[in-house]
C-alpha positions, 0 to 999 in steps of 0.5 A, a space after each residue: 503936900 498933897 499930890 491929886 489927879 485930875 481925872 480928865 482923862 478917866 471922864 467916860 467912866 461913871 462918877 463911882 467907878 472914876 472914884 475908885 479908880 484914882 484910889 487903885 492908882 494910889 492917889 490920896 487926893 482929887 482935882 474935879 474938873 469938868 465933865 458933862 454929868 457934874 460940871 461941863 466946860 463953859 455951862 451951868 453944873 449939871 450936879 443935884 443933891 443926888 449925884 453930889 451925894 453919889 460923889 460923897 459916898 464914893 469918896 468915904 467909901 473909898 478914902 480919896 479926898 478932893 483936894 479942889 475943885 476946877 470949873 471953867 466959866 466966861 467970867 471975864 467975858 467982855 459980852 455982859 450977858 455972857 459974863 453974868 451968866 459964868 457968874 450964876 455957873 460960879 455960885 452954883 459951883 461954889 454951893 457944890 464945892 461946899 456940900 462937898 465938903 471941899 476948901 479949895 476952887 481952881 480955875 482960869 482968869 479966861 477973857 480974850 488976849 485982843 480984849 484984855 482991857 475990857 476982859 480985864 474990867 470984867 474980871 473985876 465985876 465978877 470978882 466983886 459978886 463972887 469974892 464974899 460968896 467965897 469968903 462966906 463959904 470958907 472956899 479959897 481960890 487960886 488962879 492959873 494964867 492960860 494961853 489965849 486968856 486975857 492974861 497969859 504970862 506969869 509976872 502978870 498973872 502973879 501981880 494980878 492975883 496980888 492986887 486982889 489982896 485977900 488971902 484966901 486967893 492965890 496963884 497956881 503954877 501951870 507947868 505945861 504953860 511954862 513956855 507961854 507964861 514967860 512970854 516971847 522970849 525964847 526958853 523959860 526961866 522957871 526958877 525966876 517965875 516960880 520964886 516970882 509967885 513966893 508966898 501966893 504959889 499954893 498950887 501947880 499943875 503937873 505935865 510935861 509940854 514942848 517949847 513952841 518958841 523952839 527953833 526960831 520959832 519953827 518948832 510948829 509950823 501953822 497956817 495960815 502965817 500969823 495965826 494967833 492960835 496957841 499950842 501947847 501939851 499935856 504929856 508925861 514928865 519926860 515927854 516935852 521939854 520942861 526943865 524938871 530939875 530946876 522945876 523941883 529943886 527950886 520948889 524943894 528950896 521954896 519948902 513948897 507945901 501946897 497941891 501938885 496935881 497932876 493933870 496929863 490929858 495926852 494918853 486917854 488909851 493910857 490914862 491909867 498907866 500914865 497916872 500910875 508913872 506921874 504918881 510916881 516921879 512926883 511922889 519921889 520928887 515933891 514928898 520928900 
């Protein structure tokens, strides 16, 4: 079992310092996600071998290890241009990954919801140009259903990842999707999903959310009436209303092994102390 941070919130602080401070907390592992002077959101890497560097030695120097490596690109875009340029962003980020030394990448099926069919076939050019660079550099994949992606929802998501049919790609559970990943009905079966994921469950995405179907639906009120936008939170566990006991007794009978990071991006005026008490539940809840 590895538990990471995902230092979202510390992303202000230059990439040493960002190092040290997830050691201080006591995390033994990270989850890079993006920030402008590595790896921004939806753009080519801005990493050279200098700041790729930089990172390592922060890293050795201080004993946290990556444990993967999330970047967010277009790759599912129905707009050609826009698809074949996430896929020169993915294979300079998979080229990163591997000088870092790093087996593991994470990310998003993205694409558009009104769009999925086309979004969809997208996905699929790409991953026939990406997949053997995967395979070439030894860097496994998992993939995580998104609210406003072209996949949302569990089930879905799970069968997708499977149809891909290679071993190094796999699913990740985003916990603060949960009420969107099991659909329109109200609440959410997490122990269904999750056992749904079997064996392809390699990695989960820890914070706590509200259920936006809550209250007939009235838990969020917006405007204008029928707008598609999605809402959700990444808040501490405790915050939102995630069933956390079923959440990880179900894991504890799965024996999951795999990577829980924890990923709260709601309290950058205390990202510190809001790490330090994620590490702690999860610590006591995963590493038994």
């Amino acid at each position: 079992m590895k538990i990471a941070l995902d230092p979202y919130m510390l992303r202000a602080l230059p990439i040493r310092e960002m190092v040290r401070t997830v050691a201080d907390l006591g995390y033994a592992y990270i989850e890079l996600s993006p920030r402008d002077d590595f790896m921004p959101f939806f753009r080519h890497p801005r990493a050279d071998d200098e700041r790729v560097a930089e990172l390592r030695s922060a890293l050795d120097e201080t004993g946290v290890q990556l444990s993967s490596v999330l970047p967010l690109y277009k790759w599912s875009s129905p707009d050609e241009t826009e698809r074949q340029s996430a896929v020169r962003y993915w294979k300079r980020m998979i080229e990163i990954t591997a000088q870092l030394g790093c087996p593991l990448m994470n990310s998003e099926f993205n694409g558009r919801p009104e769009a999925a069919a086309q979004s969809e076939a997208a996905f699929w050019r790409s991953m026939e140009e990406l997949l053997p660079v995967f395979e070439r550099e030894g860097i496994a994949l998992n993939l995580e259903a998104h609210p406003d992606d072209f996949c949302e929802e569990n089930d879905p998501a799970v069968d997708l990842v499977r149809a891909i049919n290679k071993p190094y790609v796999n699913y990740l559970y985003c916990a603060p999707h949960t009420f969107h990943l099991s659909g329109a009905a109200p609440g959410a079966d997490i122990a269904r999903m999750l056992r749904y994921a079997g064996d392809k469950l390699r990695h989960l995405h820890l914070a706590d959310t509200f259920d936006h179907k809550g209250s007939s639906g009235l838990r969020y009120i917006l405007n204008p009436p029928g707008t598609a936008a999605r809402i959700h939170q990444h808040l501490d566990i405790g915050q939102g209303e995630v069933d956390w006991n079923t959440f990880f007794s179900t894991l504890r009978e799965m024996n999951f092994d795999g990577v829980a990071t924890v990923c709260v991006f709601a309290w950058e005026e205390r990202a510190r102390e809001s790490s330090a008490l994620m590490l702690d539940r999860v610590t006591k809840e995963l590493a038994r």
